[in-house]
N, C-alpha and C positions, 0 to 999 in steps of 0.2 A: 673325453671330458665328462660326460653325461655317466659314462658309467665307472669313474672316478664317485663322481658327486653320489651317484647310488649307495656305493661301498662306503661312503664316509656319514651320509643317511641311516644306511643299517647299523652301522656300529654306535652310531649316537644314539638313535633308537632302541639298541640292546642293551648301551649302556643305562640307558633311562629307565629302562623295564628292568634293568638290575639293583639300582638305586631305588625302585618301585616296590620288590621286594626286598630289599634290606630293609627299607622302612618299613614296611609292613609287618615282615617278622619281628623286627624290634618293638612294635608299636604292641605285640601281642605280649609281651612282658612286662608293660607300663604298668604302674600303679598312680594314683590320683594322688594329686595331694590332701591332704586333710586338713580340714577348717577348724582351726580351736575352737571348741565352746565356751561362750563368755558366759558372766554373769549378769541377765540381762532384767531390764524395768518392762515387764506389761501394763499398759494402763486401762482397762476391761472399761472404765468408765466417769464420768464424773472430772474433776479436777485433781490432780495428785501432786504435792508438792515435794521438791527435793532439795536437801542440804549438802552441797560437796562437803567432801572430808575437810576440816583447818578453816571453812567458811562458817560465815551468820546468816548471809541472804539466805531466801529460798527463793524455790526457781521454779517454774513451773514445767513439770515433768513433760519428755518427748516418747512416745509408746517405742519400743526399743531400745532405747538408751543404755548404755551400757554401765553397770556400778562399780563403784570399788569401796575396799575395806574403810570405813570411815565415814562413806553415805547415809545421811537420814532422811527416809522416807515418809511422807504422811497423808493419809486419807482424806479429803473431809465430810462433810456431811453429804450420802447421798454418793460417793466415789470412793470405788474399790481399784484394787490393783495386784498384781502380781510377781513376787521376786522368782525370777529361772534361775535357779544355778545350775547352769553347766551340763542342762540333762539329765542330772542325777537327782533335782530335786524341785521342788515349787511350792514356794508358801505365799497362801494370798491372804491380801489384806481385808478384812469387811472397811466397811467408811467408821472415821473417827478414829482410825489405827494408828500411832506410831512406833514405825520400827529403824533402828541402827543395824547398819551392818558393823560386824566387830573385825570379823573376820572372811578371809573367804581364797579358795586358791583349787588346782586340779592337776595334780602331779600325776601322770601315769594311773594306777590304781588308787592313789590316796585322793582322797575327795576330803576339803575342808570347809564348813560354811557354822559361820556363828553369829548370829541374830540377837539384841536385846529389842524387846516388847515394851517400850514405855505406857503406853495407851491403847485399848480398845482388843481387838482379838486375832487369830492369826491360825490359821488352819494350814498345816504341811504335810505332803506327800514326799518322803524318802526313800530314792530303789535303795538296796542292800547296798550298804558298804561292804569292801572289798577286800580290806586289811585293817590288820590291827591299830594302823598310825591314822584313819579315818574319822572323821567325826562330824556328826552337827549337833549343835548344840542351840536351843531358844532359852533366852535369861530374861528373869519380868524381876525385878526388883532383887532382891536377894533369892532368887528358885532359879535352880539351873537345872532345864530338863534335855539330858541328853540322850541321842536315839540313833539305833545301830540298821535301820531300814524300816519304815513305819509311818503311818497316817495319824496324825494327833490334834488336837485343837491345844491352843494356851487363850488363856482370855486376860486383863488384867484390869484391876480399877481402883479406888481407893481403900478398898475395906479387906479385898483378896484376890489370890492369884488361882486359877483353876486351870485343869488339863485335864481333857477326856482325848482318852486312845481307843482310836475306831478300830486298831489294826499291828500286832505286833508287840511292841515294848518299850519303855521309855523309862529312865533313870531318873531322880528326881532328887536332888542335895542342895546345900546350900554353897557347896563347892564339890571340885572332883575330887577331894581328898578325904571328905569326908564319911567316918567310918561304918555308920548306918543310913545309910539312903532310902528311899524311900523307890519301890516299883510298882510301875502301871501296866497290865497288860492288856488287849484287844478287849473293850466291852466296859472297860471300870474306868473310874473317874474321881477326882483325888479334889479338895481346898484346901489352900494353904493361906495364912493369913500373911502381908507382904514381906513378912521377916523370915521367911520359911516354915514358921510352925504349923504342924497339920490343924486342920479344925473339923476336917471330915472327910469319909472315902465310901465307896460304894459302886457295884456294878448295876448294870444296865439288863435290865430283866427280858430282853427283845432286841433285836435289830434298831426298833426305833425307840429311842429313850423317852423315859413314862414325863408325867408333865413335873411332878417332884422332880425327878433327877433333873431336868431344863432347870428348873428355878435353882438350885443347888450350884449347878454348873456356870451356870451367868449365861449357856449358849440358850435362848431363849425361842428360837424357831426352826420347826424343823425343816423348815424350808432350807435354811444357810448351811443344813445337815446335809440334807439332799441333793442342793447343789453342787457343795464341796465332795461327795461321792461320785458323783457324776463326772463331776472336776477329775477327780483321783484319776477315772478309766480312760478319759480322753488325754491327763498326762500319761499314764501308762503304755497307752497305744503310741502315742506319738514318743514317745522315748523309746520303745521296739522298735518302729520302724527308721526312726535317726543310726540307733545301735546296731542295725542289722546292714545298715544303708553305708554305715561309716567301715562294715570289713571290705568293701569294696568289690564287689561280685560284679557288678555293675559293670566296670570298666576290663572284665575278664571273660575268658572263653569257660563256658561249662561244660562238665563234664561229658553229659550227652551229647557235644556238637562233634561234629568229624575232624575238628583240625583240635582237637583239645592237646591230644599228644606233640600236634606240631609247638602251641601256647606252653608246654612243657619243657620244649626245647629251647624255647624262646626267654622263658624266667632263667635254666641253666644258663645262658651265656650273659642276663646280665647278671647274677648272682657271679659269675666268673671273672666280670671286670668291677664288681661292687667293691672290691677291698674292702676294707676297715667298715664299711656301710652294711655290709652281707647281712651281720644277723636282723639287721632293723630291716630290711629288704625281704627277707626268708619271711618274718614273722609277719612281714603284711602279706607273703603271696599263703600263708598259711589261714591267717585273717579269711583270705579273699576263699579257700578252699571250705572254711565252716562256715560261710554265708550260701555255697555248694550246697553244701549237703541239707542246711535249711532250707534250700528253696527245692531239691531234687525230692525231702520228705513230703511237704505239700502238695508237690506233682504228681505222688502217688510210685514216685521212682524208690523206696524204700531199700531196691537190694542195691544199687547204684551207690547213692546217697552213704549207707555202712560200708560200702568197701572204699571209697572216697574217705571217710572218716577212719580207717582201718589204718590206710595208707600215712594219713595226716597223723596220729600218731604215733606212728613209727617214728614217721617223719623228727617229730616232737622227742621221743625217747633217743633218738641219735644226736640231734643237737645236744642234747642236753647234755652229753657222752663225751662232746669232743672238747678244743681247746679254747673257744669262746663262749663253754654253755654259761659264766653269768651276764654277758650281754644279751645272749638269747634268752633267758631266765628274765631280764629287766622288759624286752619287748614284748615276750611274748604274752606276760602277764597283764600287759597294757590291751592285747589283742583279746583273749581269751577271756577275758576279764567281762568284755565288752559283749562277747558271743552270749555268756551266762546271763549279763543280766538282760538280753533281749529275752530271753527265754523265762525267765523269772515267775510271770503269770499262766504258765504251763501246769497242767492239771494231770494225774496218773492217765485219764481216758485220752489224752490228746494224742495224738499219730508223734508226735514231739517231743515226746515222755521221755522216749530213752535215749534221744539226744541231749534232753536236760541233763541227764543223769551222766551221761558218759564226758559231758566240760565239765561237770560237776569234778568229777573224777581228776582229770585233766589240768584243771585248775591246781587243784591239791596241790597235782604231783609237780608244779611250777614253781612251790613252795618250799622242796624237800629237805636244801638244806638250811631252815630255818625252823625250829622246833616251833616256837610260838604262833609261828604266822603260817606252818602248817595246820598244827590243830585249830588254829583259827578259820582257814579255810576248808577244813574236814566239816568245820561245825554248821556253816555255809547252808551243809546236805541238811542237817538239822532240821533249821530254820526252814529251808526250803519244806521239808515233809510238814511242818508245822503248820505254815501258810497253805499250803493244799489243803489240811483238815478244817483250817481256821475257815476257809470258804462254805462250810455247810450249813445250812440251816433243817430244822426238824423234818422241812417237806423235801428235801433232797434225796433222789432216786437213787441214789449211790452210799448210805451209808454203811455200809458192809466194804466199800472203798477207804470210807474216812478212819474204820477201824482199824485197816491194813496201814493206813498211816501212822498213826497215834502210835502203833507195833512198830510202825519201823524208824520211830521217832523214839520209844522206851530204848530200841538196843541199839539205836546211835548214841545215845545219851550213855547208857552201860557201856559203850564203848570207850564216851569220852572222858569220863572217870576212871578209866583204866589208864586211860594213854595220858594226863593230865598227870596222874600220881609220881608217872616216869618222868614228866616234863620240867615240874615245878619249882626242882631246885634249882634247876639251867636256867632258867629265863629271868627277864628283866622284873623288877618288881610291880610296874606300871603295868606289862604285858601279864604278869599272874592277876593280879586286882582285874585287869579287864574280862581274863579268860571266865577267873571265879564268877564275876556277875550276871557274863553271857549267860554261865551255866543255869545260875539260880534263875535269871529270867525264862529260858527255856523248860524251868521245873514248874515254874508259876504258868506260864502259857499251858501247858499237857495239863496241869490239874485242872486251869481253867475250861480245857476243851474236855476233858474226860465229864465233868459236872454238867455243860452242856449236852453230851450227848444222852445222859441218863435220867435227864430232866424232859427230855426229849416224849412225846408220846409213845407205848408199845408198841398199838394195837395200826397195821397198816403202815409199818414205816420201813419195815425193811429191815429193823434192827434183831429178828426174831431167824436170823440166817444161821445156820447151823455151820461155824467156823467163820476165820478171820477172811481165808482165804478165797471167797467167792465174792461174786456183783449180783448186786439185786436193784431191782428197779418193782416201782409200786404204780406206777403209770398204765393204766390197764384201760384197753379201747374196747368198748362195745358195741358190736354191731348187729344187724340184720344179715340172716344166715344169702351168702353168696356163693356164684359158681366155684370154685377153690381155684379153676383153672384161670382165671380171670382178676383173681385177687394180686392188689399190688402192695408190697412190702416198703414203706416210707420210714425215714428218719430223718431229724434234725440234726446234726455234728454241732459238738461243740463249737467250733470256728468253719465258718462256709469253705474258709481256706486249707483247713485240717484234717481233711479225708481226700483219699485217691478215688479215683471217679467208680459210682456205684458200680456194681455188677452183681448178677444173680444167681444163685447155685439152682440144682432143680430141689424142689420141695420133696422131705421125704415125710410121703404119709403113711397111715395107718387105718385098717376100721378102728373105728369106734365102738368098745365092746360093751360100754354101760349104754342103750339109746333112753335112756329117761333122765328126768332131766335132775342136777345135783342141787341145784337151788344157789349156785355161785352167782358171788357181786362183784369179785375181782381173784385176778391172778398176780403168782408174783415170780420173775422168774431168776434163778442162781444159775451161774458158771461156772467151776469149780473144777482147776484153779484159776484164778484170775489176778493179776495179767497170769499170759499163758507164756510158754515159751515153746517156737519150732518144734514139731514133732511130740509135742505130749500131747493126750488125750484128757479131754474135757470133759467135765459128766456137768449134764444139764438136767436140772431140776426145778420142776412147775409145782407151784403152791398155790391148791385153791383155798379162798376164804366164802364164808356165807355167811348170809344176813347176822348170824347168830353168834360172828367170832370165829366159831371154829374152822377149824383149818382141815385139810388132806393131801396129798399126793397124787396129783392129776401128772404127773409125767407122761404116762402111758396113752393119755388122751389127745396129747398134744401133738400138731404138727409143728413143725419148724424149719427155717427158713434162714438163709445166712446174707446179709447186706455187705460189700465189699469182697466178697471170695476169701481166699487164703485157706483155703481147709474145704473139708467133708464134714456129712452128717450122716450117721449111718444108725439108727433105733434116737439113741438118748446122748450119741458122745459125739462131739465135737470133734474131729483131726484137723491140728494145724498144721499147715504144711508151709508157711509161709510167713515171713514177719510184718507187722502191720496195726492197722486197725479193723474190727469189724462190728458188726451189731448185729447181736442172732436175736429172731422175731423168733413166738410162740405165740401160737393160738388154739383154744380149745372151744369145741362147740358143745353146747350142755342148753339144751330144753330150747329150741332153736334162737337162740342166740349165741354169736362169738364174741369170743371175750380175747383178745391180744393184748401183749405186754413183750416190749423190747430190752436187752439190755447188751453194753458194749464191752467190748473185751479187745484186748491188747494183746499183740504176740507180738513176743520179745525174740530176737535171736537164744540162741541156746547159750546157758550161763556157763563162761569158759572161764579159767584162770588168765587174765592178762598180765601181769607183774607182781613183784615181789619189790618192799625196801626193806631198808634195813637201818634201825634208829638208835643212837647217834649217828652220825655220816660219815664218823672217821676222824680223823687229826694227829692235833700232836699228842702223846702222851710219855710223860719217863719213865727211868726204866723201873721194874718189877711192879707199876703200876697194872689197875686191872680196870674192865670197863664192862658192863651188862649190856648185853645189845639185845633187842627185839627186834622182831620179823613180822611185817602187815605182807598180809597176800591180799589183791585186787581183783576184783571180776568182773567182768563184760557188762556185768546190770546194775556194776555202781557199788555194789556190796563189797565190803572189807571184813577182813577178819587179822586175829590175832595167831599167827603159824609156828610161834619160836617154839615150841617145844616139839615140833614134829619134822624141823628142819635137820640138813647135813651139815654139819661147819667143814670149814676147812682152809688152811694158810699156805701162801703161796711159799713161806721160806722157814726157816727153823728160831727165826727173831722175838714171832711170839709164838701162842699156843693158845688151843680154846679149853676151856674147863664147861661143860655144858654149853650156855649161851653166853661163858663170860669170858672176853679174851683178857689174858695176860702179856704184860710184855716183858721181854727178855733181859738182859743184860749187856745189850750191843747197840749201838745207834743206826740206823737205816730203817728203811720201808718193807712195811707188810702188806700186803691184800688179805682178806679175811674174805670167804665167798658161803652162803648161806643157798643150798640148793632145797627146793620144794617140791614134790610131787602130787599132784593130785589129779585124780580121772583121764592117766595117763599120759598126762603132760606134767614136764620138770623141767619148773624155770629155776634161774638164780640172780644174784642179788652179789655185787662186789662193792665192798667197802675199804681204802686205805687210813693205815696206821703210821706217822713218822716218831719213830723211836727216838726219843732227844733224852739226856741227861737231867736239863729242868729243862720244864712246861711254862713257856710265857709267857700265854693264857689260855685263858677256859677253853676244855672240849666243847663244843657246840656240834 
């Protein structure tokens, strides 16, 4: 009996510890659910009162409280407050403010919020919107000022309506239809009198606007400037760490842990019993893999982290392939959507950079087959190199950075007037009117930043660097001559959280062959190229200045010292040998004093071709019609270009035939493939597009 009951013990037992692990395994494939984001009432302070939609009472506001379209909000004297919509945006109230919500909603990528300003002022912080069908929109009287991601004030009262833009661009009409509008970019500031007409406009000569410009604007202290800036960075953070928090890593095994590949096994088998659910399923464990590779870059795991990201999209290019890619198309642009704008306030120097760069990419290509809301999302890149430049000010050790921007802001823009010309008779007339104005604000931003930076001082800034391509920093340490062997190499990183943990190379010195002393007040030092990419060599050059202005070429004097590894130093070049972040220190000793100056540099993986499309996407078309296609080739750093004339064509059947880059189609009803192969630095990729050959065309190629 006893060893009856044993055998019936063990087996229950076994079965337990079997049920232990099913569960277990299963539990390693979970995904969390997600918490809508509402539109919600901060009340910072004071008394705030609220009107529901269809009411007259007011109410006295609950800090929390959730809104909806139709709520009116008001300040009073001495109490401020706060509208959140939905993470994506926060406009707060100063006291004496009243605002209506008009409208307000958060669909996948579309964000919609629209505010009218009865009284008093109202200062917004907007991340980028994400698609074309996107909007906010603030309206004082008859001035509707609408904005595509940006920091703006509106003020309003009885005599005029004013708007200053700290940050970006802002439309400004008396309706959206109307045919000459009015733009405001990052620094200028506009009055209009209530009926919309202008009565005056003007930029802001400093960071801080002069006491004119206050009085002009109606914002009268720069205190409610400074605060709402402040404001701006603590929404910005705290909408990163939501956005980063909401792909779900959290609730996942990382990459670096030892059972990751069993968590691999574990997503296959539910992805196996998801049915109909797989792609919303796929696109969160995809989610869950670039909040990976975000947190494997900060840990200093950089080679991990890109093969993780390597993997994911593939990942990505094969959905997208198969027989549900637009349900996967709809999820995953909600997902990826989300990755991007965490990374939004990422700078070229940040260890992060070329994670921006490669959703940047990513994104797009979620877009493909939609002409409009691709080049809307191509232009995204834009905007993003914009906002990087827009960050500088005259004392910034990196202007030689902000010009590589500004550069790669001119041949996006060159781009997108090629690809726009192709686009414009396909698209919707709302989607051309929006494209056009992005453009033109994007032309007003670049000339705004080109006049900044040339108004800029010369002498000591950095901007005297010979080429686009290099980093200068004007930060220069003096000190009392010490042991060399004893000298310690420090930097500050941009984010505490943005570098992998220091480490040291050994220092390569030289004698000193001038011992008298040069009469130097500061150094300055270049990179060149910068960013870098795997395996190219670096030429470093030191520039001394003296009392007098003039300059020379102390290279030869200089030691130097490399902060985070990834390379060599061997005379004056740099070898990288690794992708990452680093910061090479240089120091020169002249008349016994040293003088050090740091500057950071980025290594990028080596610039590969990753894919090829091919634009239109294919359809229907009848017969002996013809169609001009174009070929964008993509690359590892984010970089696209235009390939159609250096491609192979070629069709799978005799139905149509190519003429150059234009196919024709035949005389016979059925399907074509048309395949576009590429070769560059001996990789050749290709690019399949289908044709159905019909009698009549029911409607537009697209």
């Amino acid at each position: 009996m006893k060893k009856r009951s044993a055998i019936i013990l063990a087996i229950l037992s076994g079965l337990l510890l079997l049920v232990l692990v099913i569960w277990w395994f299963w539990s390693l494939g979970n995904v969390s659910a997600q918490v809508p984001p509402k539109l919600q009432l901060a009340v910072e302070k004071g008394t705030v009162l609220v009107t529901k939609a269809g009411g007259q009472n007011e109410e006295q506001a609950k800090d929390g409280m959730e809104l909806k379209p139709g709520d009116r909000v008001r300040t009073e004297q001495g109490s401020t407050a706060s509208v959140m919509a939905y993470g994506r945006a926060e406009s707060r109230l100063d006291e004496k403010t009243m605002v209506t919500i008009s409208d307000s909603n958060l669909s996948g990528t579309t964000f919609t919020m629209r505010w009218k300003l009865d009284a008093g002022r109202v200062w917004s912080r907007v991340l980028r919107l994400l698609d074309l069908d996107s909007v906010f929109e603030g309206q004082s009287s008859q001035v509707i000022a609408t904005v595509r991601g940006t920091a703006f004030a509106m003020a309003n009262n009885d005599q005029k309506v004013s708007l200053m833009v700290e940050h970006a661009g802002v439309r400004e009409a008396k309706s959206q239809n109307q045919l000459k509008p009015e733009f405001i970019v990052g620094g200028q500031w506009i009055n209009l009198k209530p009926t919309g007409e202008l009565i005056n406009r003007g930029e802001a000569p400093t960071s801080t606007m002069s006491d004119d410009i206050r009085q002009r604007i109606n914002i009268e202290e720069d205190a409610w400037k400074s605060f709402n800036l402040s404001a701006d960075q603590t929404f910005a953070d705290k909408a990163k760490g939501d956005l980063v928090m909401s792909l779900g890593a959290a609730h996942g095994v990382p990459p670096d842990s030892g059972i990751y590949t069993v968590a691999l096994w574990s997503e296959n088998f539910h992805l196996w019993l998801a049915g109909k659910k797989a792609p919303a399923l796929r696109s969160s464990y995809i989610g869950r893999r670039l909040e990976y590779v975000y947190d494997l870059i900060l840990r200093g795991k950089s080679g991990l982290a890109y093969k993780i990201l390597s993997q994911t999209d593939k990942e990505v290019d094969a959905v997208l392939s198969g027989d549900q890619s637009d349900q996967y198309r709809t999820s995953l642009k909600n997902v990826v959507g989300r990755a991007l704008l965490a990374v939004t306030e990422i700078d070229p120097n940040d260890s992060l950079f070329r994670y921006k760069l490669d959703l940047e990419d990513m994104y797009a290509h979620l877009w493909d087959n939609d002409p409009a809301q691709t080049f809307y999302a191509r232009s995204l890149s834009v905007d993003a190199r914009l906002d990087e430049a827009e960050r500088f000010t005259c004392q910034s050790e990196n202007q030689d950075q902000i010009k590589e921007a500004i550069n790669a802001v001119e041949q996006g823009m060159a781009r997108q007037k090629s690809d726009f010309d192709n686009i414009k008779s396909k698209i919707k007339e709302e989607h051309r009117l929006i494209l056009t104005e992005k453009m033109q604000v994007q032309g007003l931003r670049l000339d705004y930043l080109n006049r900044r930076l040339l108004a800029c001082p010369k002498a000591g800034q950095g901007s005297q660097a010979s080429g686009a391509n290099s980093t200068s920093t004007a930060q220069t340490t003096t000190t009392q001559p010490t042991n060399p062997s004893n000298q310690q190499a420090t930097t500050t990183p941009t984010s505490p959280t943005s570098q992998p943990p220091t480490t040291r190379t050994p220092t390569t010195t030289r004698t000193t062959t001038n011992p008298t002393s040069l009469g130097l007040v500061k150094i300055e030092l270049y990179a060149q190229p910068s960013p870098a990419n795997v395996g190219d060599r670096v030429s470093l050059y030191v520039k001394g200045y003296k009392a007098d202005g003039s300059s020379l070429d102390v290279s030869k004097l200089a030691t130097f010292q490399i902060i985070g590894g990834l390379g060599s130093i061997i005379g004056t070049i740099y070898q990288a040998s690794n992708a990452g972040s680093v910061t090479i220190v240089a120091t020169v000793s002249d008349g016994g004093k040293q003088l050090t100056v740091r500057a950071p540099l980025t290594i990028n993986q080596s610039v590969t071709l990753s894919r090829l499309t091919i634009s239109p996407t294919g359809g229907s078309i009848s017969f002996g019609q013809s169609r001009s296609l174009n070929v964008t080739a993509y690359y590892s750093s984010g970089f696209s270009k235009d390939v159609t004339s250096s491609v192979k064509w070629s069709t799978s059947n005799s139905l149509g035939s190519m003429s150059g880059n234009t196919f024709v189609a035949g005389r016979t009803a059925g399907s074509v493939d048309v395949t576009a192969e590429y070769t560059e630095g001996g990789k050749t990729l290709s690019s399949l597009i289908n044709f159905q050959i019909v009698s009549v065309v029911g409607t537009n190629l697209q």
